[in-house]
One Martini backbone bead per residue (centre of mass of N, CA, C, O) as a GRO file, in nm:
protein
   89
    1UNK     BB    1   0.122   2.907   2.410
    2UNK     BB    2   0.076   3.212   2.245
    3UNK     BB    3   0.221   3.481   2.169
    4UNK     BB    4   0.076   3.810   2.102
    5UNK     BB    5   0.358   3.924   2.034
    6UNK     BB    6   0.360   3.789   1.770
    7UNK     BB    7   0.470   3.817   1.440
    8UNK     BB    8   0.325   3.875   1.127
    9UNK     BB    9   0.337   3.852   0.775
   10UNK     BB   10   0.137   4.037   0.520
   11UNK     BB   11  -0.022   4.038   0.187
   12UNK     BB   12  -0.240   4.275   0.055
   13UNK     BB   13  -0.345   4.338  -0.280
   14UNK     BB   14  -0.367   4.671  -0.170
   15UNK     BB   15  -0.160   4.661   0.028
   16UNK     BB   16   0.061   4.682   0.240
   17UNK     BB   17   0.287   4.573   0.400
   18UNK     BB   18   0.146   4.436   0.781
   19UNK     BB   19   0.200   4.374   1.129
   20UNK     BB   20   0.037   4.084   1.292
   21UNK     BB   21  -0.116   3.956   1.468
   22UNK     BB   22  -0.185   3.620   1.513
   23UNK     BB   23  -0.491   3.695   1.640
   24UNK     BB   24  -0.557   3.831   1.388
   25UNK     BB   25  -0.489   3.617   1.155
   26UNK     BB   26  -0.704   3.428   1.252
   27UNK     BB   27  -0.935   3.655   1.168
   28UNK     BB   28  -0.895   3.654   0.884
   29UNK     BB   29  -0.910   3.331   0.807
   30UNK     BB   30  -1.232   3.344   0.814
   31UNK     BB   31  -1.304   3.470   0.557
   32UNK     BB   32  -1.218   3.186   0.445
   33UNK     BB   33  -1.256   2.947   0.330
   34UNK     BB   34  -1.227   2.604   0.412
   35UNK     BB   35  -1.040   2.582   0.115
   36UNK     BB   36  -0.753   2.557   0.011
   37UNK     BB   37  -0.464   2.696  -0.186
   38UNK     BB   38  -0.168   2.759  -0.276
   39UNK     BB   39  -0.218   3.075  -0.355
   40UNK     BB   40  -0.299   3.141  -0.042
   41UNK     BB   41  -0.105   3.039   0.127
   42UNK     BB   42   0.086   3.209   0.013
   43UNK     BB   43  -0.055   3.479   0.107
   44UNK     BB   44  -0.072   3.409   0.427
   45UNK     BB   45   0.248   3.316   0.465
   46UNK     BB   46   0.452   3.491   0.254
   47UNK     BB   47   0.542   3.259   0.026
   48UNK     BB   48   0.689   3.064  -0.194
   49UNK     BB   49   0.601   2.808  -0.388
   50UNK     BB   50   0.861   2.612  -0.276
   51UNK     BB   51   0.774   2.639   0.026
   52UNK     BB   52   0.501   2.546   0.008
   53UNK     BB   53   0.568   2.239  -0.123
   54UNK     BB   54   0.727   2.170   0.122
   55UNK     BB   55   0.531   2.165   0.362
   56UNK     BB   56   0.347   1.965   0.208
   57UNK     BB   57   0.539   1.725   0.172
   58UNK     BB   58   0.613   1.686   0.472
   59UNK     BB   59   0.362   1.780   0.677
   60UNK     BB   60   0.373   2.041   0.844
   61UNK     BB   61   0.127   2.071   0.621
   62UNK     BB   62  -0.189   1.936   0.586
   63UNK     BB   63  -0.299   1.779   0.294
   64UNK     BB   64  -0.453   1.758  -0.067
   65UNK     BB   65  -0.516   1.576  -0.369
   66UNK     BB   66  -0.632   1.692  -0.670
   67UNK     BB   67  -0.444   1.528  -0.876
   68UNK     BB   68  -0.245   1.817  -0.882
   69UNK     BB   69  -0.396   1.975  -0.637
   70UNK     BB   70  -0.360   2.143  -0.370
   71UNK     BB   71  -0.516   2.107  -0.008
   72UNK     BB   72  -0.651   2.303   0.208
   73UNK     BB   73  -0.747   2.352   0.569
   74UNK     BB   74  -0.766   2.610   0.743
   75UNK     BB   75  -0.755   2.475   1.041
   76UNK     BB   76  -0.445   2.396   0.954
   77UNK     BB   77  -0.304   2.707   0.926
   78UNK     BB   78  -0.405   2.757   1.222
   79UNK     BB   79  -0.228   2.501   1.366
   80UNK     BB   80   0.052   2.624   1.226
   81UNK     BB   81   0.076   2.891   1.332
   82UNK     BB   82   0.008   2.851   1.615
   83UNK     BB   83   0.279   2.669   1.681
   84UNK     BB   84   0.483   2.886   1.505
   85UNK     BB   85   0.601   2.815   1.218
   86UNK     BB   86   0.886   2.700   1.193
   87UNK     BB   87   0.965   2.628   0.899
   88UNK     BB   88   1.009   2.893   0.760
   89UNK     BB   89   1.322   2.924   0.829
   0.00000   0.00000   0.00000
């Protein structure tokens, strides 16, 4: 189970960084599609694209691909976030 005093920082288009419960931030990403692309991925755990395809081509997150692009699954990045998002160090 995470404890809920664990924090994510998050970055949204208009506001600066603020730091958020996980449990606050799995409540925004109800308000987001069901499929995400790599550059949602990267704005809601906000890291580099670099790590972001690093994360997917591990299996860290699991992804799929249509074509070139990769596609997430919502319920995938709360998943990872749940387990406490350890590759990201």
């Amino acid at each position: 189970m995470i404890d809920a005093r664990l924090k994510y920082v998050i970055k949204h288009k208009k506001t600066n960084r603020r730091i958020i419960t996980i449990k606050e931030l799995i409540k925004i990403l109800e308000y987001y599609t069901e499929i995400l692309d790599v550059s949602t991925l990267r704005e809601i755990l906000d890291i580099g694209k670099n790590k972001a395809y690093e994360l997917l081509e591990t299996g860290a997150i699991k992804g799929f691909k249509i074509g070139k692009n990769w596609k997430i699954s919502r319920d995938e990045v709360v998943r990872f976030i749940r387990e406490g998002g350890q590759q990201l160090s």
